[in-house]
C-alpha positions in Angstrom: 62.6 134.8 104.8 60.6 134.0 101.4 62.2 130.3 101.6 61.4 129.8 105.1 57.8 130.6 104.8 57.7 128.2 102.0 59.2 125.6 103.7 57.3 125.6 107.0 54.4 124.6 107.9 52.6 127.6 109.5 48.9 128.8 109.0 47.6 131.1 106.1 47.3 133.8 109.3 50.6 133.2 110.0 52.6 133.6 106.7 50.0 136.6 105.9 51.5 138.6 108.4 55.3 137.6 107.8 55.1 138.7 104.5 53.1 142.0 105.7 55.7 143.1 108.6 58.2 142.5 105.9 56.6 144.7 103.7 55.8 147.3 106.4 59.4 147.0 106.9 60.4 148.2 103.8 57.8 151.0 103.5 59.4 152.2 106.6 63.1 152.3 105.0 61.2 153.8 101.8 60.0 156.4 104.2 63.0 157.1 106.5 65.1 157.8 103.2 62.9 160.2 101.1 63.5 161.8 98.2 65.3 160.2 95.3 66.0 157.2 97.4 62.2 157.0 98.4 61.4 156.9 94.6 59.5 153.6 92.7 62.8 152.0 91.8 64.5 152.1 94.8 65.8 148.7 96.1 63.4 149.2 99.5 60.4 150.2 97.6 60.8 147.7 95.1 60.7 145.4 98.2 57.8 146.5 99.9 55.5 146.2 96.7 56.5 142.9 96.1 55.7 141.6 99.7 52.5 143.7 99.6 51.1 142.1 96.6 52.2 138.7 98.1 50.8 139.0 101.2 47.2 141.0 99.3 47.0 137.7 97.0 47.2 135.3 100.3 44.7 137.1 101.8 42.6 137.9 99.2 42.4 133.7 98.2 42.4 132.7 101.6 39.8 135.1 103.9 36.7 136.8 103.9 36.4 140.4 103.4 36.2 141.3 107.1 39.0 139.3 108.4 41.3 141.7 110.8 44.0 140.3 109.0 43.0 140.8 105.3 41.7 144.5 106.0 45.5 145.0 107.8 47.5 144.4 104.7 44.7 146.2 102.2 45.0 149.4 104.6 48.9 149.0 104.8 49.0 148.4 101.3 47.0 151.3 100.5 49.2 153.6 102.3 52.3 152.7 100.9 50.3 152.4 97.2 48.9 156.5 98.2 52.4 157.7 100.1 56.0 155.5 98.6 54.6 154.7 95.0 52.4 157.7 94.3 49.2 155.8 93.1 46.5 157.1 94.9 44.3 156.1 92.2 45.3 152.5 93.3 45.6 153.2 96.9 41.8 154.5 97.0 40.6 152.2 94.8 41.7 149.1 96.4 40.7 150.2 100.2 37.4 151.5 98.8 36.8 147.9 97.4 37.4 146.6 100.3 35.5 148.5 102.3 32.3 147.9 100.4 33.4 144.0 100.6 34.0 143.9 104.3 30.4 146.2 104.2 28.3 143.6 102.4 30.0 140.8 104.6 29.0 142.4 107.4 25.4 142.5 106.3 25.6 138.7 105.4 26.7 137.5 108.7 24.4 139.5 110.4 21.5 137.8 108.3 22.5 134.7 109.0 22.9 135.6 112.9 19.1 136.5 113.1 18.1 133.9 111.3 19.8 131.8 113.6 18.3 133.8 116.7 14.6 133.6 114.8 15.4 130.0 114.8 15.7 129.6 118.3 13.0 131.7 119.6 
């Protein structure tokens, strides 16, 4: 799947969430396994944190902090960071920064939307 994404010409949107059902995919197996085979260094987990970075580093270069589809793969990433790999020091850390990103977005658009309406009134 890796060399197809390269190779075709889809939108940032589009190859952000290829590379995050992909990861979600492996979480899953990660998951359904448990135990030993649900540890860091099995094949499936190795997997997932891979595509999860991937698809965190598209995002994160490509989208603002309170696009649906950046805050997807931070949350998804965060749970497989707090529940497979057993970095909930990571886990919080990363969806608490991107909370108070998507936060202070949210403040800057809605500036810029009443200026806009002070504008036109």
């Amino acid at each position: 799947m890796d060399g197809i994404l390269k190779n075709l010409e889809i939108t940032t949107e589009e190859k952000i969430y290829c590379y995050k059902m992909k990861a979600d995919h492996y979480r899953y197996i990660s998951e359904l396994k448990g135990g030993k085979e649900k540890a860091k260094d099995a094949e499936s987990t190795i997997e997932a944190m891979r595509l999860y970075k991937d698809a965190y580093k598209v995002a994160k270069r490509n989208m603002g902090a309170v696009r649906p589809e950046f805050l997807a793969v931070v949350l998804n990433y965060s749970v497989f960071l707090y529940e497979i790999a057993d970095d909930e020091n990571k886990a919080l850390s990363k969806a608490r920064r991107a909370f108070d990103n998507a936060v202070i977005d949210i403040e800057i658009v809605a500036e810029k939307e009443l200026d806009e309406v002070n504008l036109l009134l």
